[in-house]
Every structure is written in structure tokens, then in C-alpha cells.
C-alpha atoms as a printed R data frame, in Angstrom:
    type eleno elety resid chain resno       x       y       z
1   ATOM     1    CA   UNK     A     1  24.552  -2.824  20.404
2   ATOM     2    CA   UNK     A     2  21.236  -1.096  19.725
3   ATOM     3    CA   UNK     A     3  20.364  -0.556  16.212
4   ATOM     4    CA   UNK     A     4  20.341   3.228  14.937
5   ATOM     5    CA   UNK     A     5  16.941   4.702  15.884
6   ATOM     6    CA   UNK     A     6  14.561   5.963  12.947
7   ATOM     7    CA   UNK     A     7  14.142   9.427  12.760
8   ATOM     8    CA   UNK     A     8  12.362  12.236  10.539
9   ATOM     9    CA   UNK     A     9  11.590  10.069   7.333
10  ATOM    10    CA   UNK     A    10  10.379  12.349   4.916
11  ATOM    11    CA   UNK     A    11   6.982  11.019   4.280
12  ATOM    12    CA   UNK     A    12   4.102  11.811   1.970
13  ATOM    13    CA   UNK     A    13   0.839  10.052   1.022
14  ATOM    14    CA   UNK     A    14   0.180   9.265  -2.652
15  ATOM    15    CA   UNK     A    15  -3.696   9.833  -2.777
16  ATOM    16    CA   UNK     A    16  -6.820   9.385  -5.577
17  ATOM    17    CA   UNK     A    17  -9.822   7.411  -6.770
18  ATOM    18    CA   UNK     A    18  -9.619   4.127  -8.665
19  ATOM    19    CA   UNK     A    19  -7.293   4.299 -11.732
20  ATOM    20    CA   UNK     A    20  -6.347   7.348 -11.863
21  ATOM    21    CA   UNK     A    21  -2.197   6.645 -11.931
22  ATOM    22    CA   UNK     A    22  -1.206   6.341  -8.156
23  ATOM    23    CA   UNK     A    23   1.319   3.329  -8.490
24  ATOM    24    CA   UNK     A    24   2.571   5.213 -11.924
25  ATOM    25    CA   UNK     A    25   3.032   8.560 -10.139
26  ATOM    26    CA   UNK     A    26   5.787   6.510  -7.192
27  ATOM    27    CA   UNK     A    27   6.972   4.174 -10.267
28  ATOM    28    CA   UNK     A    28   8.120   7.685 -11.880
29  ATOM    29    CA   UNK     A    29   9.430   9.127  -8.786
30  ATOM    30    CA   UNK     A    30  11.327   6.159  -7.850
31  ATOM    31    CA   UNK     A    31  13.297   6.652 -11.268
32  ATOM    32    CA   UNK     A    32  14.608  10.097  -9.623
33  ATOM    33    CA   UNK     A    33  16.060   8.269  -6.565
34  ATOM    34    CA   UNK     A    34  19.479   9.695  -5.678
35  ATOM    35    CA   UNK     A    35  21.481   6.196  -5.656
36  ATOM    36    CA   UNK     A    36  22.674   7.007  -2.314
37  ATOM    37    CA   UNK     A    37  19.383   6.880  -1.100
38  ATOM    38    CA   UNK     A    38  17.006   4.239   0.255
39  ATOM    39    CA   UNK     A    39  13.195   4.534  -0.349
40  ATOM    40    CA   UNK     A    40  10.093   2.750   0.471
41  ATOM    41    CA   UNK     A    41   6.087   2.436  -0.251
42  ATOM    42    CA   UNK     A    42   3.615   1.133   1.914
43  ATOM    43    CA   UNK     A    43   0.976  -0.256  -0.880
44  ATOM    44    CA   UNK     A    44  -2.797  -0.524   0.333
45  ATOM    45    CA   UNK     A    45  -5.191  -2.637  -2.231
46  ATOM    46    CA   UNK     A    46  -8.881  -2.536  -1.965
47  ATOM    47    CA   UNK     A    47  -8.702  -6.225  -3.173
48  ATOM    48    CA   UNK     A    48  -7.847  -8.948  -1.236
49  ATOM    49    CA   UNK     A    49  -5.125 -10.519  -3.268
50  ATOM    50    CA   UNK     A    50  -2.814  -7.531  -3.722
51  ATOM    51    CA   UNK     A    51  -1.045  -7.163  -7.192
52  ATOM    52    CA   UNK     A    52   1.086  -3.407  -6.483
53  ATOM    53    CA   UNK     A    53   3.696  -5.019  -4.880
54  ATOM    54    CA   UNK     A    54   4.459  -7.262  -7.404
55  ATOM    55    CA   UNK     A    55   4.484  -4.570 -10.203
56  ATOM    56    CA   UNK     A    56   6.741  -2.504  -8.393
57  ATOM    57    CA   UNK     A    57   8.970  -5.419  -7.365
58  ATOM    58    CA   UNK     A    58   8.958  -6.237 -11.227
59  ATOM    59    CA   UNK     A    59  10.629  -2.677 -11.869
60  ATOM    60    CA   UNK     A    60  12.327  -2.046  -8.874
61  ATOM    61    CA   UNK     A    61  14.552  -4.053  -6.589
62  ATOM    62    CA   UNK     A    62  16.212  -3.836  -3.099
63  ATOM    63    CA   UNK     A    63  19.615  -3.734  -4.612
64  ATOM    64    CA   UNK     A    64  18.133  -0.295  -6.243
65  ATOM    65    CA   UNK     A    65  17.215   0.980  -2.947
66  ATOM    66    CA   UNK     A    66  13.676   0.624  -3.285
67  ATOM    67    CA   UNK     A    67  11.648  -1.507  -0.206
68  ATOM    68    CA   UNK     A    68   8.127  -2.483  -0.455
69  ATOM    69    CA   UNK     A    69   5.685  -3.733   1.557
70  ATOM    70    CA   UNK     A    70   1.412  -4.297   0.923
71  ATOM    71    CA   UNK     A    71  -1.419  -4.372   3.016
72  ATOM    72    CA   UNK     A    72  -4.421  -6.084   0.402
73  ATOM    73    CA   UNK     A    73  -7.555  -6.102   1.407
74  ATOM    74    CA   UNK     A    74  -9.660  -2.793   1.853
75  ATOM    75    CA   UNK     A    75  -8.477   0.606   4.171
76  ATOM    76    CA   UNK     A    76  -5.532  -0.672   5.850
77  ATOM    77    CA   UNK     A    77  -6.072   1.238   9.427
78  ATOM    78    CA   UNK     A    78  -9.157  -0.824   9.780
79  ATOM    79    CA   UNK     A    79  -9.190  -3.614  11.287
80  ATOM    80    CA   UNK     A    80  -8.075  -5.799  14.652
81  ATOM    81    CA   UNK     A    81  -4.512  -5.561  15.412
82  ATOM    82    CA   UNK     A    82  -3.937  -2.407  13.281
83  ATOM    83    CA   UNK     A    83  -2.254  -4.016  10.145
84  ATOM    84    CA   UNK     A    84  -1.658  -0.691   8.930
85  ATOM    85    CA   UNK     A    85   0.920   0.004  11.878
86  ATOM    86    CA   UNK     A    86   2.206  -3.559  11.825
87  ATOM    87    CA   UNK     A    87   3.369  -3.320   8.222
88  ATOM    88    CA   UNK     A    88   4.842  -0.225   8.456
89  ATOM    89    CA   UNK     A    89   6.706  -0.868  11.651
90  ATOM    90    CA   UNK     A    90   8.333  -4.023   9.561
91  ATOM    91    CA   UNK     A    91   9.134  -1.368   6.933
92  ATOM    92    CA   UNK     A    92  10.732   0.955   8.958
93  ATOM    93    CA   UNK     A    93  12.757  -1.853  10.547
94  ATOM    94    CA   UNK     A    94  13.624  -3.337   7.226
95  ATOM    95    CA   UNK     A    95  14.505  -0.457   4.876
96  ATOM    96    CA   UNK     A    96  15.463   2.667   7.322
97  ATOM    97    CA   UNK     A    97  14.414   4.738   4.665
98  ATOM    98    CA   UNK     A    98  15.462   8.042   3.474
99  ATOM    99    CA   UNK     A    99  11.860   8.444   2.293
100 ATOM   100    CA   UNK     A   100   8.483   6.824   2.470
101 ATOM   101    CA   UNK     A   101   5.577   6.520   0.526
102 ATOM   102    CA   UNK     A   102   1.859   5.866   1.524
103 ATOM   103    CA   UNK     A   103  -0.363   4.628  -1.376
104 ATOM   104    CA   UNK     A   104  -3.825   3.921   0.700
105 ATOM   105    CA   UNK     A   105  -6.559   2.217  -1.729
106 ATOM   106    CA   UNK     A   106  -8.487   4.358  -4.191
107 ATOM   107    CA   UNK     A   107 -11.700   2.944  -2.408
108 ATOM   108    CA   UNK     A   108  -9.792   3.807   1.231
109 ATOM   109    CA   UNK     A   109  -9.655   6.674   3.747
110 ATOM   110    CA   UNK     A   110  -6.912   9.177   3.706
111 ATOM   111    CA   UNK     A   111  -7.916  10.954   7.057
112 ATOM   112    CA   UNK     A   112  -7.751   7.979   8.970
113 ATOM   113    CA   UNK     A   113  -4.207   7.107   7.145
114 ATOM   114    CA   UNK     A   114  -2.645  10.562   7.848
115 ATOM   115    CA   UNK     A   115  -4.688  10.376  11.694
116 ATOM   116    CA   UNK     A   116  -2.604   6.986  12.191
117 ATOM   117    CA   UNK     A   117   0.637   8.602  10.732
118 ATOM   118    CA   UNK     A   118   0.522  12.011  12.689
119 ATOM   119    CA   UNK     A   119  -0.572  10.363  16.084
120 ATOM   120    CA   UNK     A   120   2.186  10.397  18.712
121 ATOM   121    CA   UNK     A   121   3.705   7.009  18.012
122 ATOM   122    CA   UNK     A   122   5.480   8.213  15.362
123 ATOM   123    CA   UNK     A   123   6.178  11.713  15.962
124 ATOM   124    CA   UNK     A   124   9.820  10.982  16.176
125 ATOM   125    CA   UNK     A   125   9.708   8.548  13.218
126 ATOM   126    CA   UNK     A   126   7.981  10.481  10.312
127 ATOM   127    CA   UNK     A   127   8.585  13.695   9.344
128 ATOM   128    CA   UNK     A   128   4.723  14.191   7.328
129 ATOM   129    CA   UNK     A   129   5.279  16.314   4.451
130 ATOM   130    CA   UNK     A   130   2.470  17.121   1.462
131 ATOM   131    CA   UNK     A   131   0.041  14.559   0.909
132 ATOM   132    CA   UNK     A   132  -0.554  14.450  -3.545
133 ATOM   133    CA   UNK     A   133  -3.640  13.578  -4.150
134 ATOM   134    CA   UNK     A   134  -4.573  12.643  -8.137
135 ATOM   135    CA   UNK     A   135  -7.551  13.362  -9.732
136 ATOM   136    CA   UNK     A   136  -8.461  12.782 -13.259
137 ATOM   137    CA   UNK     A   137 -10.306  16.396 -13.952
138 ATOM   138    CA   UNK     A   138 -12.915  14.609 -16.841
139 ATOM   139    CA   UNK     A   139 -14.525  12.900 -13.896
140 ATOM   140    CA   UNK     A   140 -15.592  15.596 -12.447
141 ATOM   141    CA   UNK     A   141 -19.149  15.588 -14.537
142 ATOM   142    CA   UNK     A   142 -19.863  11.900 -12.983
143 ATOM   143    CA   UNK     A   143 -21.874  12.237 -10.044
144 ATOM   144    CA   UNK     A   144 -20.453   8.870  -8.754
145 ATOM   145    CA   UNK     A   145 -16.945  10.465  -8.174
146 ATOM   146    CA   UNK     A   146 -18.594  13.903  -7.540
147 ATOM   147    CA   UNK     A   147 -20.931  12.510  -4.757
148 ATOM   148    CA   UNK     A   148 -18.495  10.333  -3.261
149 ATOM   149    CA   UNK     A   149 -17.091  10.818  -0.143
150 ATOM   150    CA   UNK     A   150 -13.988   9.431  -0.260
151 ATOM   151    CA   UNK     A   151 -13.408  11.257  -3.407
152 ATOM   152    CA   UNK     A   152 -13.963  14.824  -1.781
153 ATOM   153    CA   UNK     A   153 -12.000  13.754   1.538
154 ATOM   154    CA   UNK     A   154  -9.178  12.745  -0.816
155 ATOM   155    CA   UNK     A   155  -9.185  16.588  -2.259
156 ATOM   156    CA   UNK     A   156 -10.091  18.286   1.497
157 ATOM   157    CA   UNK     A   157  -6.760  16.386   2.788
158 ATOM   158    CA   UNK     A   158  -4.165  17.409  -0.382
159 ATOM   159    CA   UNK     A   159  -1.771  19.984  -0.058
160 ATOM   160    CA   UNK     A   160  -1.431  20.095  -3.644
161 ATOM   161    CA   UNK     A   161  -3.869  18.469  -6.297
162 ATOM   162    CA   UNK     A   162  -2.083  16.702  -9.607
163 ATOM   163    CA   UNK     A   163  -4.909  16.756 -12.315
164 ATOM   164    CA   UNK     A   164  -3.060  13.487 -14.157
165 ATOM   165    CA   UNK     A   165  -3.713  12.696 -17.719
166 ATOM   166    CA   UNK     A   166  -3.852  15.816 -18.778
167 ATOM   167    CA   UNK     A   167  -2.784  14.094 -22.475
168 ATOM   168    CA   UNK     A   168  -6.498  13.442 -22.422
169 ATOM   169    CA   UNK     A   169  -8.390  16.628 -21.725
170 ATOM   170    CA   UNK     A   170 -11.052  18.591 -22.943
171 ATOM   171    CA   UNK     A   171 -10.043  22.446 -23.148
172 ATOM   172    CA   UNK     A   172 -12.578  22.867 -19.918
173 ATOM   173    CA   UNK     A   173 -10.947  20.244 -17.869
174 ATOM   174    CA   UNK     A   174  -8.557  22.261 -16.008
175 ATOM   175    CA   UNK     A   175 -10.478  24.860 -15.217
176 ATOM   176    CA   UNK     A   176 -13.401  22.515 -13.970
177 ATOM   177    CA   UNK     A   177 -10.550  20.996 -11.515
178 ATOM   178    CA   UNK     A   178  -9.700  24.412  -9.844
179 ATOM   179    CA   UNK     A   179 -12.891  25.508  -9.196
180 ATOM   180    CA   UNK     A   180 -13.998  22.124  -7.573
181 ATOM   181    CA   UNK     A   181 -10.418  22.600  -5.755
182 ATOM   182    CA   UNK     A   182 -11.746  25.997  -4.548
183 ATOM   183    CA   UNK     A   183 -14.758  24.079  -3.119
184 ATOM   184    CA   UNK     A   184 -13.718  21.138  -1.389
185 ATOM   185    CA   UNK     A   185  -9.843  21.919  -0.942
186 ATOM   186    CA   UNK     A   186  -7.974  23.165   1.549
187 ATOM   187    CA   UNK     A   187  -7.286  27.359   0.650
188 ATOM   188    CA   UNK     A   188  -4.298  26.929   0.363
189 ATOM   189    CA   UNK     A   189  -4.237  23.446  -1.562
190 ATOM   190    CA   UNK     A   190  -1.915  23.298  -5.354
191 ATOM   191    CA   UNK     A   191  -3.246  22.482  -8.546
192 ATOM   192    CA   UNK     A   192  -1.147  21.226 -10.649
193 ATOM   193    CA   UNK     A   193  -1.194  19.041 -14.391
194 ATOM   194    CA   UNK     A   194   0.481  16.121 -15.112
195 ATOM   195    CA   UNK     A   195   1.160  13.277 -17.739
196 ATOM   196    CA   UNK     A   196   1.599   9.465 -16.656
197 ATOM   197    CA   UNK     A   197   2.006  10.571 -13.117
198 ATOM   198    CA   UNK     A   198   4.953  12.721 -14.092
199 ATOM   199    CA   UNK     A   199   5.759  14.762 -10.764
200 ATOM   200    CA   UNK     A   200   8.681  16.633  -9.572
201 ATOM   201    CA   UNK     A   201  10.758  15.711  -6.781
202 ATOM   202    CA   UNK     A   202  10.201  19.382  -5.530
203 ATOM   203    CA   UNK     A   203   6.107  18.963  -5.569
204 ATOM   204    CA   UNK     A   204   6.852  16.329  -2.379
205 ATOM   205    CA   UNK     A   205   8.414  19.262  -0.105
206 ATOM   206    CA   UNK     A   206   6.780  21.544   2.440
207 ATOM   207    CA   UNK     A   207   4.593  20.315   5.712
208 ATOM   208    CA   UNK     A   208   1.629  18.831   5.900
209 ATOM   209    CA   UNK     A   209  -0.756  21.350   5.761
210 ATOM   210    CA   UNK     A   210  -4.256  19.546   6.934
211 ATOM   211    CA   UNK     A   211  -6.945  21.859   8.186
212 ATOM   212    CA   UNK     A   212  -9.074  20.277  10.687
213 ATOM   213    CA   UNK     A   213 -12.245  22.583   9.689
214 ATOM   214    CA   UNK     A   214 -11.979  21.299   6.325
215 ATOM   215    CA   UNK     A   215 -12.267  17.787   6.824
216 ATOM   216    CA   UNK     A   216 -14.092  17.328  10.563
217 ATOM   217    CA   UNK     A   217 -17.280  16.675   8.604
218 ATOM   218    CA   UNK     A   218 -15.446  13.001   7.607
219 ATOM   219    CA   UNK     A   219 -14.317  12.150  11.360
220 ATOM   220    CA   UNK     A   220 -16.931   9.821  12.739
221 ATOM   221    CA   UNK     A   221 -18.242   8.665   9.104
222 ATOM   222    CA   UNK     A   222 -15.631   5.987   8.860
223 ATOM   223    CA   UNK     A   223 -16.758   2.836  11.055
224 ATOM   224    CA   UNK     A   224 -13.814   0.274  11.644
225 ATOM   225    CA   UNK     A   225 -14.132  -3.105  11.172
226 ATOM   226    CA   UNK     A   226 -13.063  -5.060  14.410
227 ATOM   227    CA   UNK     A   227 -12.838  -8.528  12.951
228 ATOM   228    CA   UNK     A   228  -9.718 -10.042  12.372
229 ATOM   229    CA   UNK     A   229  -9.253 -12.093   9.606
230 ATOM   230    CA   UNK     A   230  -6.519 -13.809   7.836
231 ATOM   231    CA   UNK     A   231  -5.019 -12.632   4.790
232 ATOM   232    CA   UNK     A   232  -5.322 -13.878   1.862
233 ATOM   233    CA   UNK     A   233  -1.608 -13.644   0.998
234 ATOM   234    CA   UNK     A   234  -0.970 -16.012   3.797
235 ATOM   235    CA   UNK     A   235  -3.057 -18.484   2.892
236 ATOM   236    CA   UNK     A   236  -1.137 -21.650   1.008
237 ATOM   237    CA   UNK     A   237  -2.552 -22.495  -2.200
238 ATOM   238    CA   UNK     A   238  -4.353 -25.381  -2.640
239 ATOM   239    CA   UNK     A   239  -4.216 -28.797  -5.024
240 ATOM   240    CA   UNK     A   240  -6.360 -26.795  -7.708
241 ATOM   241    CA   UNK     A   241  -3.431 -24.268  -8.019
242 ATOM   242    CA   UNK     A   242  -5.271 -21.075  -7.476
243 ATOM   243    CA   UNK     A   243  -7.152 -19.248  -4.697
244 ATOM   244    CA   UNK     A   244 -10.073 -16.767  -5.192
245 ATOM   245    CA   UNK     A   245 -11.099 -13.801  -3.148
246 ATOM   246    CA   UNK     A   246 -13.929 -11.015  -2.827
247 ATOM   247    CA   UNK     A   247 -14.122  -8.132  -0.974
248 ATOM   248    CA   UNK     A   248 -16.717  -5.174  -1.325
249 ATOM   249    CA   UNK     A   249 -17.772  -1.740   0.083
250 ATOM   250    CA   UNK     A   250 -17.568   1.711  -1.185
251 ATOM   251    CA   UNK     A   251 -20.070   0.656  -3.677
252 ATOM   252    CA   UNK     A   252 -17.942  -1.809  -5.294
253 ATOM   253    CA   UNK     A   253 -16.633  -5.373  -5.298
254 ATOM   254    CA   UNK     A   254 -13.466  -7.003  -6.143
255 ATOM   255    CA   UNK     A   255 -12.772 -10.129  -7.421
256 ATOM   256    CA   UNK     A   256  -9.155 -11.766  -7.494
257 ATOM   257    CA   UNK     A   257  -7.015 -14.494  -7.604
258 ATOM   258    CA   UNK     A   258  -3.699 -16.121  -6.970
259 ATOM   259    CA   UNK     A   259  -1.893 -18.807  -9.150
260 ATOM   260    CA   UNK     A   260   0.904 -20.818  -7.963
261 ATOM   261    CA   UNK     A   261   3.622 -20.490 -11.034
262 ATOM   262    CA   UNK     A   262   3.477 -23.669 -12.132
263 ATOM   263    CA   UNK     A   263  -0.585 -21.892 -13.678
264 ATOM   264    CA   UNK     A   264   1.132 -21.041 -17.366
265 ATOM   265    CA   UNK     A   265  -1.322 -18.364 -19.275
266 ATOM   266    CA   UNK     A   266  -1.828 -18.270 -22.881
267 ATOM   267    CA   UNK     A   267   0.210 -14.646 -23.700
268 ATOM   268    CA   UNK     A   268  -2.700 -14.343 -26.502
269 ATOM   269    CA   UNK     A   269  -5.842 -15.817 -24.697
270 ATOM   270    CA   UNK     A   270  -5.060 -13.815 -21.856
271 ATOM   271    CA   UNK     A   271  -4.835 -10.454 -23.563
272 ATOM   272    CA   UNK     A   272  -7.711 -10.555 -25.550
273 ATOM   273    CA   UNK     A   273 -10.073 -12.031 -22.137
274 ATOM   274    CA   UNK     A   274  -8.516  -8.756 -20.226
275 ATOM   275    CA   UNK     A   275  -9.567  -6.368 -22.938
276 ATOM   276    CA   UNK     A   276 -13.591  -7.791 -23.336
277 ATOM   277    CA   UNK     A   277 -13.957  -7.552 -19.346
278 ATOM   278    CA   UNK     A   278 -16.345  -4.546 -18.273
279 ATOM   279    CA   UNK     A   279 -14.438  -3.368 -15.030
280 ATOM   280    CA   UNK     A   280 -13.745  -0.282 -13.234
281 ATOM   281    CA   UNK     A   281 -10.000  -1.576 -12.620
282 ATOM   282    CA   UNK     A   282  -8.070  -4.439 -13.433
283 ATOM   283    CA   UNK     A   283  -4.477  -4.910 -12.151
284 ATOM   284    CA   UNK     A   284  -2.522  -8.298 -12.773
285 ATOM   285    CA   UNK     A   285   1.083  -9.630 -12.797
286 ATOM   286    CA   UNK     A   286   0.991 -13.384 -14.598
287 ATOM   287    CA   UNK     A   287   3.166 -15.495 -15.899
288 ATOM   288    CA   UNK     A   288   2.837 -16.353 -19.169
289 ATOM   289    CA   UNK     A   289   4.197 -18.248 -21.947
290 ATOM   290    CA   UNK     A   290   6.242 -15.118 -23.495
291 ATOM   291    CA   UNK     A   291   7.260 -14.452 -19.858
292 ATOM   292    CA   UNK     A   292   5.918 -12.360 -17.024
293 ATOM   293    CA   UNK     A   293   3.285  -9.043 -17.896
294 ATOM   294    CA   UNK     A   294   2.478  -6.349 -15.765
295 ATOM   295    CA   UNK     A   295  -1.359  -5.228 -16.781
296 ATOM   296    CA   UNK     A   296  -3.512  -2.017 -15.895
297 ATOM   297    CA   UNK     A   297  -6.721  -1.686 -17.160
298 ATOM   298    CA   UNK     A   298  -8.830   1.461 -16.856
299 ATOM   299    CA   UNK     A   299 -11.396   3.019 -18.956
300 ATOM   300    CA   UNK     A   300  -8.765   4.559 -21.038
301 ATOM   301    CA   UNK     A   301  -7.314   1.368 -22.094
302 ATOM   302    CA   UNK     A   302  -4.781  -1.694 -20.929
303 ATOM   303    CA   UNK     A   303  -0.925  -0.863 -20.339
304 ATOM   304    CA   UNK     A   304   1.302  -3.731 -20.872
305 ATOM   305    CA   UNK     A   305   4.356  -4.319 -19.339
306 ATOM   306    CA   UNK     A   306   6.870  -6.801 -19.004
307 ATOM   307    CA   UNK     A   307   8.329  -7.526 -15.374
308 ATOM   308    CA   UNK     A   308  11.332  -8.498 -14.070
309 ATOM   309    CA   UNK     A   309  11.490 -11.716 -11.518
310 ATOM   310    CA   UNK     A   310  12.105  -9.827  -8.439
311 ATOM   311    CA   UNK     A   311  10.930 -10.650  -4.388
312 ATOM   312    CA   UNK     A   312   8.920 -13.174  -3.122
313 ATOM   313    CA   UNK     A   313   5.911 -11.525  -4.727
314 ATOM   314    CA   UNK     A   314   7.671 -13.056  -8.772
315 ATOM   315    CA   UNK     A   315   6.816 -16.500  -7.883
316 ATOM   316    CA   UNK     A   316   3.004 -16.239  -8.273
317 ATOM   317    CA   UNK     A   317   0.447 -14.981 -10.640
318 ATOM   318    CA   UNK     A   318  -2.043 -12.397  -9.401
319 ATOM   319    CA   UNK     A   319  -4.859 -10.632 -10.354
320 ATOM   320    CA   UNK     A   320  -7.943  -8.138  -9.322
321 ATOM   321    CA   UNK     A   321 -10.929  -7.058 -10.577
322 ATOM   322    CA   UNK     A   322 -13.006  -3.902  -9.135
323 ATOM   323    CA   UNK     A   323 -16.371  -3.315 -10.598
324 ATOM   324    CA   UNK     A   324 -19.663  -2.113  -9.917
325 ATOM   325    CA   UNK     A   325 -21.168  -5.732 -11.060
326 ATOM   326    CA   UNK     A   326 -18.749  -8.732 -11.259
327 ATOM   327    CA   UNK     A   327 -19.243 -11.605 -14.378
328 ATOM   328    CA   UNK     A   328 -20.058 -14.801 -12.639
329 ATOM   329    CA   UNK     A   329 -17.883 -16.604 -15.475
330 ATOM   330    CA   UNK     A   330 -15.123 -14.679 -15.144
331 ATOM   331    CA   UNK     A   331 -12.743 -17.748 -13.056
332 ATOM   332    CA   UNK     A   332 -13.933 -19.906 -16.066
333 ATOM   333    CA   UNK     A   333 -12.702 -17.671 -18.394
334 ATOM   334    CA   UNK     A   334  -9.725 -17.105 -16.910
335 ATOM   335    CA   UNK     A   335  -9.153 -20.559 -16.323
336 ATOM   336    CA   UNK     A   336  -9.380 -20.845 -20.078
337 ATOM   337    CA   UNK     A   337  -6.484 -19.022 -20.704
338 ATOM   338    CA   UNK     A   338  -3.943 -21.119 -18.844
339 ATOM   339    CA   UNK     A   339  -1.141 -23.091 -21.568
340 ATOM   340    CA   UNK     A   340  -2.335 -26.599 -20.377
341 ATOM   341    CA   UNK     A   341   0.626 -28.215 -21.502
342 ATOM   342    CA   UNK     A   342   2.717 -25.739 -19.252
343 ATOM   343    CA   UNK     A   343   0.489 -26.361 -16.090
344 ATOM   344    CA   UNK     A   344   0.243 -30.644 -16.645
């Protein structure tokens, strides 16, 4: 007997620059998942050792109704053999969703995600409703978000803008954020404010709205890289316990690495290392003595949180670092933070 074909998923992309609450914004909507239903993300890390997944597995399980898959390692419809498509064909396949979630990278492209999800392949499969994009409105006096392109093709593609951390705003903020949403937007394109990523089911409803005049200008800009190469995820670990990877573009460079859990860290050392490390983003999940800690690190401070042993993706230690200029000393100093009697 064939298996029941996959039709219409309701499906939105989950858009913005680096830190500005994408994963927090799905980890909120995920808590108001009818029970009935079955939803999943397809995660997309700049960095090549991917840590999402195993924050949302650490809140969220199957038996919850909640499927993820990751694609680490830069925009994921780059690439030879399309890992974008290959992922979320397993995804499909796995979950049969009632909904799906894109997250592409902060550093990534968004046309060339919704191109590869509106393309006839999966006319039949996704139903493409609003893609969210979140900005945080007190960037908008930084030239470096201002005069980068992926920033303004992440606004040109949104049907409806979420100016998150709002908590945090000067009284001009807001306004700033429409009128650059006026600019490079779509005219029809939402504005909208919101705390932690806190966003109605109802914001996720209505058609994908895209206007082609809008965002032709970021077509050809985008060159794909036709080398294959071999994830790091797949790669085993080695005697020393750990693996280290680096990936850059988009004017900046990640750093990351994976520990096999028998690496212990220090609950202590490791906090105080994460908070004296000059980064754009950091994003871990580590086992430590006191258990295993979810971390996000952004200019507004670290976020702590303590994670469940869930998936495949609970039986390592991962994390990444994105910054303009990367510490040479940094494996050292993390290295300095395992519980050596724990990892003997």
C-alpha cells in the first residue's frame, strides 16, 4: 500500500539577521501547538557544527508532535546535491506535518529559500503562507545591518515585519522601523512589535505575498557554491574527543565545535569563559557537571537554559561562535573548562 501523499502543509519562513530571536520566535509558537497536531522546522546554521537542533530537541520532543531536522553549514540551497531539498524531503517523509517551519541562517538568503520552496516540485506539497521576518529596530543606525544585503532582502521578502525586543527600545525605535519598512518592504508588508519572539498564531496566516519588482535587484547576486563537501555532523569524532570547524562569508566567520559526552564542562568555568568572549553570536548546548545548558549569547546578554536529553542531537556537546574577528585561544580556553576528572 502506498503511503498517504503530502499535501498543502501550511508553511512559512522564520526570517532575520544574527541574534535577533528566530529559534525563540518557533520555540514560542511551538508552545501553541494544538496537541492534535504535528509540526516541524527545517533549521539552517551559518556554522558548520549546528547547535538549533539540539536546543529545540532539549524543549521539544517527537512524542509532543514537534520534528526537527538541520542543515549546518552556511545558506542551505547552496551547494552540490541541493541539501536544502534533501533534508526537507526526509522531513516531509518523517513527520507529515500539519505545519512547517523554515529558519534559513541569519547570514543566509531568503529569496533563494522561498525560490526553492515555490518552484514546481513542491507545488502540491507546500501550501507557502507569510514569510516573518525579525528585525531588531535599534540596529537600524548601524550601517553594517543597514548596508547589508541580506539584511534588506530579508525585509523586501516579509509579508509582515516583527520589530522583536521591543522590551529594549528607545521611544524612536518603532517609528525608525516603519519608515525603513516603507523603503525596502513590500507595500503591503506588516509591522508589527514583539517581546521574546512572542507572535500570534494568527500573524502566520494569509499567502505569500512576494513581489518580484521588489526583490529582482537580489536575483543574480547570490553565486552558489558547487562543491560538495561532507558535513561536519557526519564526521566521527576522533581520539581527542572533539572536532573543530570554520566557515566564513557574509563578512563573518564562525568557529565551532563538537564534544563527544564523555567532554564534562566545568558549570562555573564555562559560564564565566562564555560571558568574556567578544562575539556577534554564540549558541551552545553542553553537558556539564550540573547537567545539560542551553546558551545564547548576543549583545544584549547570555540566556541560560537547562535542556532536556532528547534525539540523537543530546548525546554531544556543541557549540558556535560568529564574529567579525575570531580569538585564536579560544579552543584552549574552552578546553580549560572541561571537569577533568569527568572526562579521564
Amino acid at each position: 500500500m502506498k503511503p498517504d501523499k503530502i499535501t498543502s502543509v501550511p508553511t512559512n519562513i522564520i526570517t532575520g539577521f544574527l541574534g535577533v530571536g528566530k529559534t525563540s520566535t518557533i520555540i514560542q509558537l511551538f508552545k501553541h501547538k494544538p496537541a492534535n497536531e504535528r509540526w516541524a522546522v527545517l533549521v539552517n546554521e551559518f556554522g558548520e557544527i549546528g547547535v538549533d537542533g539540539a536546543l529545540l530537541e532539549g524543549q521539544f520532543s517527537q512524542q509532543q508532535g514537534v520534528y526537527i531536522k538541520e542543515v549546518p553549514g552556511g545558506c542551505m540551497c547552496c551547494a552540490a546535491g541541493v541539501p536544502m531539498q534533501i533534508a526537507l524531503n526526509k522531513l516531509l517523509v518523517s513527520a507529515k506535518p500539519d505545519r512547517l517551519f523554515i529558519e534559513p541562517t541569519g547570514l543566509g538568503h531568503p529569496k533563494e529559500v522561498l525560490k526553492v520552496l515555490s518552484s514546481q516540485y513542491y507545488q502540491e506539497t507546500l501550501a507557502l503562507q507569510k514569510t516573518i521576518t525579525l528585525v531588531d529596530a535599534r540596529k537600524l543606525s548601524d550601517p553594517r545591518y543597514t548596508e547589508h544585503e541580506t539584511f534588506n532582502q530579508q525585509i523586501a521578502i516579509a509579508g509582515t515585519i516583527v520589530g522583536n525586543k521591543v522590551d529594549l527600545y528607545q521611544d524612536e525605535d518603532k517609528a525608525r522601523l516603519i519608515d525603513y519598512v516603507k523603503v525596502k518592504g513590500q507595500a503591503n508588508a506588516k509591522v508589527i512589535f514583539a517581546q521574546q519572539g512572542n507572535i500570534t498564531l494568527a500573524e502566520l496566516a494569509g499567502l505569500n505575498t512576494l513581489n518580484s519588482s521588489v526583490t529582482s535587484k537580489y536575483q543574480d547576486n547570490h553565486k552558489h557554491n558547487q562543491t560538495k563537501k561532507t558535513l561536519v555532523s557526519d564526521i566521527p569524532i576522533p581520539e581527542s574527543g572533539f572536532i573543530k570547524a570554520v566557515n566564513s562569508g557574509e563578512g563573518f566567520t564562525s568557529v565551532g565545535w563538537r564534544f563527544s559526552d564523555q567532554k564534562i564542562f566545568d558549570h562555573t568555568k564555562l559560564q564565566t569563559l562564555l560571558l568574556t568572549i567578544n562575539a556577534e553570536r554564540i549558541k551552545a548546548s553542553l553537558i556539564t557537571d550540573k547537567g545539560r545548558f542551553g546558551y545564547n549569547i548576543t549583545s544584549d546578554g547570555l540566556t541560560e537554559i537547562k535542556l532536556k536529553p532528547s534525539g540523537d542531537k543530546s548525546k554531544e556537546s556543541y557549540i558556535e561562535i560568529i564574529a567579525s574577528d575570531i580569538d585564536d585561544k579560544l579552543e584552549t580556553k574552552l578546553l580549560a573548562c572541561l571537569n577533568l576528572m569527568e572526562t579521564d
